[in-house]
Biopython code that builds the backbone (N, CA, C, O; Angstrom):
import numpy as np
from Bio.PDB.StructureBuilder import StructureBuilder

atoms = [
    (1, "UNK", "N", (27.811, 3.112, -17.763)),
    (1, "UNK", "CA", (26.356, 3.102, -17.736)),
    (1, "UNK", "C", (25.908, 3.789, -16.448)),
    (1, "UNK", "O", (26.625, 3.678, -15.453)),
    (2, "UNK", "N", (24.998, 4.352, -16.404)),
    (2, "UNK", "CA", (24.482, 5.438, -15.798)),
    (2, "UNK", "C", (23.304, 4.982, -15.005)),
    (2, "UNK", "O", (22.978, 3.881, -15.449)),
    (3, "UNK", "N", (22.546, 5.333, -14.057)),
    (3, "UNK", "CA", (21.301, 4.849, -13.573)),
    (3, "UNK", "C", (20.275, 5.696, -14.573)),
    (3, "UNK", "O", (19.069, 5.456, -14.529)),
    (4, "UNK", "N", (20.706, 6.497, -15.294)),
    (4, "UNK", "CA", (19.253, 7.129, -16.177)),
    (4, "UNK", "C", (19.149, 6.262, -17.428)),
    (4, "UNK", "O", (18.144, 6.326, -18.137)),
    (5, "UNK", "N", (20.532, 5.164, -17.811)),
    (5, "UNK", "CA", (20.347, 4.385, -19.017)),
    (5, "UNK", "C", (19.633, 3.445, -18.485)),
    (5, "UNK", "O", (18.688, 3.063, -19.175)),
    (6, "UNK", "N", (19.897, 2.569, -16.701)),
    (6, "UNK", "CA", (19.100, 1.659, -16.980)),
    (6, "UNK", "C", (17.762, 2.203, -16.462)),
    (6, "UNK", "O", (16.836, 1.396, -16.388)),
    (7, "UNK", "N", (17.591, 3.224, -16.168)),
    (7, "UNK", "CA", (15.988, 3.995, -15.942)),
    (7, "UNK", "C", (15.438, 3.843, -17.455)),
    (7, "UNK", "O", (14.268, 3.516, -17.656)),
    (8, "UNK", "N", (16.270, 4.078, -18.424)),
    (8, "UNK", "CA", (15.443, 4.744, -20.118)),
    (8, "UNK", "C", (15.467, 3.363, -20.429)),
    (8, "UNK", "O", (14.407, 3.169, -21.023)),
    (9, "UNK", "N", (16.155, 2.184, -20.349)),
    (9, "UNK", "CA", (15.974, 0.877, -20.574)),
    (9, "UNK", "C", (14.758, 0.301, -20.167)),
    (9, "UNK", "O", (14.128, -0.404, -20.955)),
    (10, "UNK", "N", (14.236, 0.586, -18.688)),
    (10, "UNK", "CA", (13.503, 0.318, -18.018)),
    (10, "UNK", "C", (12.236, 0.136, -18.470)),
    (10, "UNK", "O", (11.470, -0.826, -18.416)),
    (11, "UNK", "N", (12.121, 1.581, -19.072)),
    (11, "UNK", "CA", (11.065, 2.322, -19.410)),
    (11, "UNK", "C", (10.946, 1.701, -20.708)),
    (11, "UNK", "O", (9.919, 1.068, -20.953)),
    (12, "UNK", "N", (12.055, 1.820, -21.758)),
    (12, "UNK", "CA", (11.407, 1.501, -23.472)),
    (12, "UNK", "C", (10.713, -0.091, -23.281)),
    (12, "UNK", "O", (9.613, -0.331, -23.779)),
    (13, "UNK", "N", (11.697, -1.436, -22.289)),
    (13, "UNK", "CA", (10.754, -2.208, -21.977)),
    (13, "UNK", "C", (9.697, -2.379, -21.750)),
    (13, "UNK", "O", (8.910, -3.030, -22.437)),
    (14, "UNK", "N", (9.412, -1.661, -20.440)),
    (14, "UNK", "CA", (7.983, -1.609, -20.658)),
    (14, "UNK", "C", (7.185, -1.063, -21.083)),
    (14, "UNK", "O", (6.247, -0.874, -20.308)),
    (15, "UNK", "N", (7.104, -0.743, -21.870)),
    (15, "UNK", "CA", (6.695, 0.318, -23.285)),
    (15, "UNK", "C", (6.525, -0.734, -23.859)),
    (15, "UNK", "O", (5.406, -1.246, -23.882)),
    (16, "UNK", "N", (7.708, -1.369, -24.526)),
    (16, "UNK", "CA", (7.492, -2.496, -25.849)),
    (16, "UNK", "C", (6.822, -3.856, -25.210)),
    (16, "UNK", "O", (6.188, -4.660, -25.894)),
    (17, "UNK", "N", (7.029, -3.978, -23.955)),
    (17, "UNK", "CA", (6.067, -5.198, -23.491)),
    (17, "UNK", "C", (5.230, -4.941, -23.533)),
    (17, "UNK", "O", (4.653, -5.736, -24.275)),
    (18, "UNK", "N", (4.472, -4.106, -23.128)),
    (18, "UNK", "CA", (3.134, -3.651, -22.771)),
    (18, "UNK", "C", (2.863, -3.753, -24.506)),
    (18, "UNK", "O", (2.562, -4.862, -24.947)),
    (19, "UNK", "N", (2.939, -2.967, -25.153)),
    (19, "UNK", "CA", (2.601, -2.660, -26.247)),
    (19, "UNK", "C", (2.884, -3.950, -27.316)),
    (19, "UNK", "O", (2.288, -3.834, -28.387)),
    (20, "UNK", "N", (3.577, -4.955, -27.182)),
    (20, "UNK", "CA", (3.399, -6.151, -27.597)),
    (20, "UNK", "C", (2.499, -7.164, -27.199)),
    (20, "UNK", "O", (2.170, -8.131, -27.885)),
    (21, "UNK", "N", (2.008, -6.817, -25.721)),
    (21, "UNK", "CA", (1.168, -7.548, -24.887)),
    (21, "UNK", "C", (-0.164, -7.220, -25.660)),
    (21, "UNK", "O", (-0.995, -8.124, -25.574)),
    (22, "UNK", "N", (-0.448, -6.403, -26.208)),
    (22, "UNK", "CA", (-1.389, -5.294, -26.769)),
    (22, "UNK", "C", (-1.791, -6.000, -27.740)),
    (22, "UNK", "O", (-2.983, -6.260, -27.906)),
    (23, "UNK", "N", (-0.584, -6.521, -28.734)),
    (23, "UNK", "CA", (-0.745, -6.780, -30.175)),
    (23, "UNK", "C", (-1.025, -8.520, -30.511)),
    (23, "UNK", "O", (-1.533, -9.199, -31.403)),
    (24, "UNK", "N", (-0.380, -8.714, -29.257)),
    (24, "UNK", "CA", (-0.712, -10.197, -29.408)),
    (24, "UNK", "C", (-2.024, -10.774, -28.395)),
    (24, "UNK", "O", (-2.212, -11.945, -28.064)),
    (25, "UNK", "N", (-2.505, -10.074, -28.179)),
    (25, "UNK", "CA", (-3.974, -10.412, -27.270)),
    (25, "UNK", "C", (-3.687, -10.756, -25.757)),
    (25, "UNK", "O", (-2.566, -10.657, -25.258)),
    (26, "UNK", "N", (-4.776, -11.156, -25.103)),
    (26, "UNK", "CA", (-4.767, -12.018, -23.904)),
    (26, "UNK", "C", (-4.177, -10.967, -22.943)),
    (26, "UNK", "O", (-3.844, -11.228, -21.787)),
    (27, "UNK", "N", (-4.133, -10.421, -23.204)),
    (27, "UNK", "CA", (-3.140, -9.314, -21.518)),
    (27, "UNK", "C", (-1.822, -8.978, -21.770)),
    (27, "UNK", "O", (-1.128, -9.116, -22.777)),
    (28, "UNK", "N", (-1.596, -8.503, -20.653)),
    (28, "UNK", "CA", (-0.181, -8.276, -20.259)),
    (28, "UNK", "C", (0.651, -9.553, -19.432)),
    (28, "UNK", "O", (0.137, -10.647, -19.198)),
    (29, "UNK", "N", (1.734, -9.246, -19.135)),
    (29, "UNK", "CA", (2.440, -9.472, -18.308)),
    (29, "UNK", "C", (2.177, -9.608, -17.006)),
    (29, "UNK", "O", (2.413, -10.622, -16.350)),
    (30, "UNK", "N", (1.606, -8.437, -16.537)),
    (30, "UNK", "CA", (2.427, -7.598, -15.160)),
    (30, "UNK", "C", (3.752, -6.688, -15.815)),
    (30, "UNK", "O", (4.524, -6.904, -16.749)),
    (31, "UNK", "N", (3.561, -5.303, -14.600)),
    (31, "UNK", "CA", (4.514, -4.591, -14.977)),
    (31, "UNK", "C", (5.821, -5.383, -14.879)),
    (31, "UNK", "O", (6.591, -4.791, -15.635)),
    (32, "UNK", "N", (6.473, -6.445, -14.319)),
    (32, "UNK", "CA", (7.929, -6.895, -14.167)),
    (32, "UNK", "C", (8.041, -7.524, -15.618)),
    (32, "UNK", "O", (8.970, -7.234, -16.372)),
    (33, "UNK", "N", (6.868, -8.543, -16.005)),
    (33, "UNK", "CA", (6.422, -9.390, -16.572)),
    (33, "UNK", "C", (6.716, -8.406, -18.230)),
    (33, "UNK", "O", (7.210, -8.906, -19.240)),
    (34, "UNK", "N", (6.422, -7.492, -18.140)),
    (34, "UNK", "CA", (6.468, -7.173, -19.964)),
    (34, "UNK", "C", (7.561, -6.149, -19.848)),
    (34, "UNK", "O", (7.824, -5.521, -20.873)),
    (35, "UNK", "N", (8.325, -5.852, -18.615)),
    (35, "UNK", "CA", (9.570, -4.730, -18.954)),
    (35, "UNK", "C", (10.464, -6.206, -19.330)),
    (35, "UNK", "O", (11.433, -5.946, -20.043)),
    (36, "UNK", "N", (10.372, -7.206, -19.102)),
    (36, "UNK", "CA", (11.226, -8.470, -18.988)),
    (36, "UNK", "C", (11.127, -8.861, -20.478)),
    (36, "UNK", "O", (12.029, -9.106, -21.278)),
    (37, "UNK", "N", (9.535, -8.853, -20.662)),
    (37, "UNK", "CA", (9.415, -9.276, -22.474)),
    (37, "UNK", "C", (10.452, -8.227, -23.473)),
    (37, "UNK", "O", (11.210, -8.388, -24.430)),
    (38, "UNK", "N", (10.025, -7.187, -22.699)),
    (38, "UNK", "CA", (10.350, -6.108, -23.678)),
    (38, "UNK", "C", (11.913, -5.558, -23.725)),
    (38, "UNK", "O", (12.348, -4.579, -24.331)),
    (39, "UNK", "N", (12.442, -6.277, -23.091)),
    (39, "UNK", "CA", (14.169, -6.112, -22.616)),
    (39, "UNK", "C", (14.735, -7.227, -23.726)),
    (39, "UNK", "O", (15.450, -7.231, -24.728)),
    (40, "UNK", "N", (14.091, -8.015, -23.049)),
    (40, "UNK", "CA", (14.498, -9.363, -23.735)),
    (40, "UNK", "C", (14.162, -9.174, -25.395)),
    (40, "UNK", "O", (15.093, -9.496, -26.133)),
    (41, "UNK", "N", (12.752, -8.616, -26.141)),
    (41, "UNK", "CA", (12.515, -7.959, -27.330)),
    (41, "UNK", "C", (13.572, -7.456, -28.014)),
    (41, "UNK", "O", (14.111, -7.839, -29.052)),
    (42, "UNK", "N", (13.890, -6.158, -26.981)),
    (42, "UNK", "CA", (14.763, -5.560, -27.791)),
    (42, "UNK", "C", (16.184, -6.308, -28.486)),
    (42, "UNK", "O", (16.740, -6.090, -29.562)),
    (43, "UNK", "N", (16.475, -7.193, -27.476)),
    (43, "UNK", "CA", (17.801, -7.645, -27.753)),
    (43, "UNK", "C", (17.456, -8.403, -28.905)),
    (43, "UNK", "O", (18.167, -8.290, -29.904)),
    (44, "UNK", "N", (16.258, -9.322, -28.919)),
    (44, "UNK", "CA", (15.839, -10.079, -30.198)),
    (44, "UNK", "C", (15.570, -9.258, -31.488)),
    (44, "UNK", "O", (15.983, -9.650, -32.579)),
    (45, "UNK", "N", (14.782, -7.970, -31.316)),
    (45, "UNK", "CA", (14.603, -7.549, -32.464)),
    (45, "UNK", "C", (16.047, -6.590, -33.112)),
    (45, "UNK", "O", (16.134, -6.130, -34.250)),
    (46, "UNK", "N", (17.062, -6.482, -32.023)),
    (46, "UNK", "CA", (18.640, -5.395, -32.382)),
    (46, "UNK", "C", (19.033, -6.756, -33.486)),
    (46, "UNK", "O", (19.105, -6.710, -34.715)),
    (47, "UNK", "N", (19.195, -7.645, -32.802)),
    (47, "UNK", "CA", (19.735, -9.279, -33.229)),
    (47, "UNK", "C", (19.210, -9.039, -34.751)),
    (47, "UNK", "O", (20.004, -8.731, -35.640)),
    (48, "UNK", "N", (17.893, -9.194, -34.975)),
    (48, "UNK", "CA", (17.270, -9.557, -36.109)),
    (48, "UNK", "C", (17.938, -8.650, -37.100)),
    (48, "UNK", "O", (18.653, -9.100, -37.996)),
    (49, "UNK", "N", (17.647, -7.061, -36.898)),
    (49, "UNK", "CA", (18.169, -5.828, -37.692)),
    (49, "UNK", "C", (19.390, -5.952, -37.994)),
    (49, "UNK", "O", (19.590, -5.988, -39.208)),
    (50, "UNK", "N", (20.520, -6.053, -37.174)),
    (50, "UNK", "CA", (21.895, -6.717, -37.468)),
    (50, "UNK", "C", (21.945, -7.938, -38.627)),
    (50, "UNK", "O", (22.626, -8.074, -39.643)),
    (51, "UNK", "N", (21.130, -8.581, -38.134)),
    (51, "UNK", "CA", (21.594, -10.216, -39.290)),
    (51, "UNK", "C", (20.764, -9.704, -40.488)),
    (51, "UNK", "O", (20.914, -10.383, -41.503)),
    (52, "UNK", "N", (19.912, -8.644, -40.593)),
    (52, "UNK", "CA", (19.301, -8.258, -41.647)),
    (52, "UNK", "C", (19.950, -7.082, -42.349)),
    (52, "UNK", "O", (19.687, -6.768, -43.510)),
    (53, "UNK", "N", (20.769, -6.485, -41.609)),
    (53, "UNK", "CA", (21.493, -5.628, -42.244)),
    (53, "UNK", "C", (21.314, -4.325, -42.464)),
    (53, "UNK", "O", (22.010, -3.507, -43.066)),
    (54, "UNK", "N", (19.853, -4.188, -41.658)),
    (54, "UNK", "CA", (18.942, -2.725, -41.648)),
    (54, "UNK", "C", (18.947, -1.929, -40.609)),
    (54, "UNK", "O", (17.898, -1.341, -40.348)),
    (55, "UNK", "N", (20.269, -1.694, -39.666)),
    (55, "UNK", "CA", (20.485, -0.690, -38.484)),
    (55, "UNK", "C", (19.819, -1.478, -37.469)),
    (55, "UNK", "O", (19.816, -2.700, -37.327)),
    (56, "UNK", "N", (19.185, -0.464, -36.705)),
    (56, "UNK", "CA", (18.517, -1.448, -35.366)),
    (56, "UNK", "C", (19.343, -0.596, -33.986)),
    (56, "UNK", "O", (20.232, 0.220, -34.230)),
    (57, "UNK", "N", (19.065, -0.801, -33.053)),
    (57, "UNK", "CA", (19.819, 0.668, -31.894)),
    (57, "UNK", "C", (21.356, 0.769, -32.279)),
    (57, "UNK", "O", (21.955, -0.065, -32.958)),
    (58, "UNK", "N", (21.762, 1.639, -31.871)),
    (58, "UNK", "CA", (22.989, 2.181, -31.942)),
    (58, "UNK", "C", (23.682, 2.300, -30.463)),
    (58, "UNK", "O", (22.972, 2.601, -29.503)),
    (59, "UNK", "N", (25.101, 2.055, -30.295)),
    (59, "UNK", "CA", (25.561, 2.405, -29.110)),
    (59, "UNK", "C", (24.925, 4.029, -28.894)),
    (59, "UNK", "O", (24.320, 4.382, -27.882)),
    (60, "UNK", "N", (25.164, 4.755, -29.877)),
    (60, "UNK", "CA", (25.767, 6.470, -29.575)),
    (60, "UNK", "C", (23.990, 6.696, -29.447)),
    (60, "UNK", "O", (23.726, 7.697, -28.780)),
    (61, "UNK", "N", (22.745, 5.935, -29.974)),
    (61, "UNK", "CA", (21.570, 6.797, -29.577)),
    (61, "UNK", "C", (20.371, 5.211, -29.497)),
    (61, "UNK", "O", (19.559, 4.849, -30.348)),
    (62, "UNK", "N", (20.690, 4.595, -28.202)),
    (62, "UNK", "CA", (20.141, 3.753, -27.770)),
    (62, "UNK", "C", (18.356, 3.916, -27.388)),
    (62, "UNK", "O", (17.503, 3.030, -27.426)),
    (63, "UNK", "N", (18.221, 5.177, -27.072)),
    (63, "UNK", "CA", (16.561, 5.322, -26.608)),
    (63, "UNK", "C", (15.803, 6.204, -28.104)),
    (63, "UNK", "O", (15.638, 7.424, -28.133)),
    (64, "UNK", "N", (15.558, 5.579, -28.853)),
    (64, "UNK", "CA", (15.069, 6.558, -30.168)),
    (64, "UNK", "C", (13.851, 5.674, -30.563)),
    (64, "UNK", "O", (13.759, 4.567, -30.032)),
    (65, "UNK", "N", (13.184, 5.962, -31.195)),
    (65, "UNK", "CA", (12.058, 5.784, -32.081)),
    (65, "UNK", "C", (12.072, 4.588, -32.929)),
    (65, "UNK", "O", (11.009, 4.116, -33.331)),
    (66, "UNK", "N", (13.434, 3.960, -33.287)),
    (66, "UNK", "CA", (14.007, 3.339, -34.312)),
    (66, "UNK", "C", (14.157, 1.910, -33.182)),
    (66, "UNK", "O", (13.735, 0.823, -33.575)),
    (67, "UNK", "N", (14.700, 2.022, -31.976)),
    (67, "UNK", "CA", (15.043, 1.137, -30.748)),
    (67, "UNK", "C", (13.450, 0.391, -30.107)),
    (67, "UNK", "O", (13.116, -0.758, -29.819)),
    (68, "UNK", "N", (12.941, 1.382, -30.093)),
    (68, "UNK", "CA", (11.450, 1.378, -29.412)),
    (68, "UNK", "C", (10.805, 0.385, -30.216)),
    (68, "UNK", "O", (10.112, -0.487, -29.692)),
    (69, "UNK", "N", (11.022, 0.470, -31.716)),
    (69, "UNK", "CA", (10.084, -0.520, -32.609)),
    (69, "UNK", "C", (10.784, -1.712, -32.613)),
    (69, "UNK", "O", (10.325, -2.832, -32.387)),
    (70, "UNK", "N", (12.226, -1.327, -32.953)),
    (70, "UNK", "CA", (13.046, -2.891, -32.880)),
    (70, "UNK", "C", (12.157, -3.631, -31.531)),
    (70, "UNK", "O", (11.432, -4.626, -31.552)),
    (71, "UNK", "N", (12.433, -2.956, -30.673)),
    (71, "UNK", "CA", (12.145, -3.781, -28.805)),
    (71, "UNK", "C", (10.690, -4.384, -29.232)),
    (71, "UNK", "O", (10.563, -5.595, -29.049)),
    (72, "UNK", "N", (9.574, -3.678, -29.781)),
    (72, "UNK", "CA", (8.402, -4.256, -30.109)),
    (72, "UNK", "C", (8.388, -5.427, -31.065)),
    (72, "UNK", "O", (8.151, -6.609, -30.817)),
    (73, "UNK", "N", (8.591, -5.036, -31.833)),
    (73, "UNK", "CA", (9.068, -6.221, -33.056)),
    (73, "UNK", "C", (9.412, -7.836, -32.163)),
    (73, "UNK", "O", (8.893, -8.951, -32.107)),
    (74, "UNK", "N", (10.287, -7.316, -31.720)),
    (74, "UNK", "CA", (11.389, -8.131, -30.792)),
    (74, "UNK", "C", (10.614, -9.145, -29.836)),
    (74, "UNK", "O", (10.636, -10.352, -30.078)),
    (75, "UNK", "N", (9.911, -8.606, -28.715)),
    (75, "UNK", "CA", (8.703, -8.852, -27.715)),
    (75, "UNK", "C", (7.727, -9.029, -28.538)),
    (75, "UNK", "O", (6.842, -9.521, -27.838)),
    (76, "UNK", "N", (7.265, -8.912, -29.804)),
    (76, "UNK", "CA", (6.212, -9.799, -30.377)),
    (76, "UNK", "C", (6.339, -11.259, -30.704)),
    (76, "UNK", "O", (5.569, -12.216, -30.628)),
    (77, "UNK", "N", (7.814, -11.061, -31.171)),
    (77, "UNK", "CA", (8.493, -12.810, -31.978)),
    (77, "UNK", "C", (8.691, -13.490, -30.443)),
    (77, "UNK", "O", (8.515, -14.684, -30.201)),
    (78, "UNK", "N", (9.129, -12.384, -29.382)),
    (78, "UNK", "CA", (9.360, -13.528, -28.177)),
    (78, "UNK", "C", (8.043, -13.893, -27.432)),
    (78, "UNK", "O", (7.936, -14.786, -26.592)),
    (79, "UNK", "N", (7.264, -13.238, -27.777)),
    (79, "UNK", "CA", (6.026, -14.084, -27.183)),
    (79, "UNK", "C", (5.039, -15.017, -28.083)),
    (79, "UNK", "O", (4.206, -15.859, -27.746)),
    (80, "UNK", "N", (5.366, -14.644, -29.084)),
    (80, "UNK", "CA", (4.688, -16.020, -30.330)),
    (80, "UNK", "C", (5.398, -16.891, -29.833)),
    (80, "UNK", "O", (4.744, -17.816, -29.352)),
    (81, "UNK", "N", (6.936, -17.018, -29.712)),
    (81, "UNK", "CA", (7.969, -18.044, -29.586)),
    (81, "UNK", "C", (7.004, -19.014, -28.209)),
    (81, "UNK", "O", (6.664, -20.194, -28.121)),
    (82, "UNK", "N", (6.839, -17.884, -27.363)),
    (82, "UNK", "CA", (6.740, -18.542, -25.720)),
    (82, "UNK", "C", (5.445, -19.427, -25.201)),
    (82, "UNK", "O", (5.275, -20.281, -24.331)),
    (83, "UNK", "N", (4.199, -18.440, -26.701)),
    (83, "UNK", "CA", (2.964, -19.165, -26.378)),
    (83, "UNK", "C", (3.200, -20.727, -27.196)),
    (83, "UNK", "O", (3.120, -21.809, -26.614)),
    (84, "UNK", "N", (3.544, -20.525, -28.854)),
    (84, "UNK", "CA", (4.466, -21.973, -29.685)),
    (84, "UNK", "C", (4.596, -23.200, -28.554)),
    (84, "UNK", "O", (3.984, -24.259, -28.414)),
    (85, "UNK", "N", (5.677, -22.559, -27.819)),
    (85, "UNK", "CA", (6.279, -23.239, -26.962)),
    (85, "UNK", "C", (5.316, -24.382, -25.895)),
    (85, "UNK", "O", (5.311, -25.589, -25.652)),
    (86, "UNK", "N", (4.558, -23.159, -25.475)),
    (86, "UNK", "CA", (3.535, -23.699, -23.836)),
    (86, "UNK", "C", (2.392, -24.065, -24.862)),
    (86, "UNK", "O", (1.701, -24.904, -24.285)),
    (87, "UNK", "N", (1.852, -23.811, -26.174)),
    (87, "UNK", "CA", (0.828, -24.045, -26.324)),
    (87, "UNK", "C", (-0.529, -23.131, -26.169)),
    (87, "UNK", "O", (-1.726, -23.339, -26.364)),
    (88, "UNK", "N", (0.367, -21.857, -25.658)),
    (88, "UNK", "CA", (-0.605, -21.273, -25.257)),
    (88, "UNK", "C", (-1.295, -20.786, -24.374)),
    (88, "UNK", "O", (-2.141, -19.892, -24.396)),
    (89, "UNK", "N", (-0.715, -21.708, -23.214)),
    (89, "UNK", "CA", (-1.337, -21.603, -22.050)),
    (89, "UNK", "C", (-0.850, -20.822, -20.957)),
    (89, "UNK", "O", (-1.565, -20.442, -20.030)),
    (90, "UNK", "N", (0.986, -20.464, -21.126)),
    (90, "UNK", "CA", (1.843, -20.505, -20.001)),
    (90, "UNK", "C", (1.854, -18.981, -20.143)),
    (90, "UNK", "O", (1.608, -18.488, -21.243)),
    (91, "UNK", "N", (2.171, -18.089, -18.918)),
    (91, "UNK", "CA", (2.602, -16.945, -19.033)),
    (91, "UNK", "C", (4.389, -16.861, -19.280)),
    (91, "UNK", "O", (5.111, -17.769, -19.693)),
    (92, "UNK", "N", (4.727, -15.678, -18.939)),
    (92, "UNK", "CA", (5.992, -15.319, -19.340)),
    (92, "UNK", "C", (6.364, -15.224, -17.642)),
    (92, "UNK", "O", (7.496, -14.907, -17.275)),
]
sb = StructureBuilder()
sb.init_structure("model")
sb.init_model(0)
sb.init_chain("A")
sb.init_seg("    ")
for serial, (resi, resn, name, xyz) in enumerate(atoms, 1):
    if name == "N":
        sb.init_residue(resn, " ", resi, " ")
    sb.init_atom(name, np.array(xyz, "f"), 0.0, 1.0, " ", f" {name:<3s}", serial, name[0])
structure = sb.get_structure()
């Protein structure tokens, strides 16, 4: 692993945080705050695609179009999960 993978990691996070922060109302994060959602996303939404059987990132092309939505997907279910959780109230 390379410092430009965890730079492009960096980046699709906060991309999919932000942009989940978007979809589920109320704000953002903070920039640490939704590259964190959106890290954490991705791994939830790769997870999901796997147990579903429908692709989801690939070792050989990890930063694609296909990764980006999983990570959103992903950072949407983990912040329904987080507000569920607090009620609503708590940040991430």
């Amino acid at each position: 692993m390379t410092i430009w993978d965890i730079i492009g990691w960096l980046i699709i996070g906060l991309i999919a945080g932000w942009l989940a922060s978007v979809v589920m109302g109320r704000g953002g994060y903070g920039i640490v705050g939704d590259i964190v959602v959106g890290i954490v996303g991705a791994l939830v939404g790769g997870l999901i695609a796997r147990l579903l059987n429908i692709g989801g990132p690939s070792a050989t092309d990890p930063f694609s179009w296909v990764s980006l939505i999983f990570a959103i997907i992903g950072a949407i279910i983990l912040i329904a999960i987080v507000r569920a959780l607090s009620g609503g109230r708590s940040r991430v």
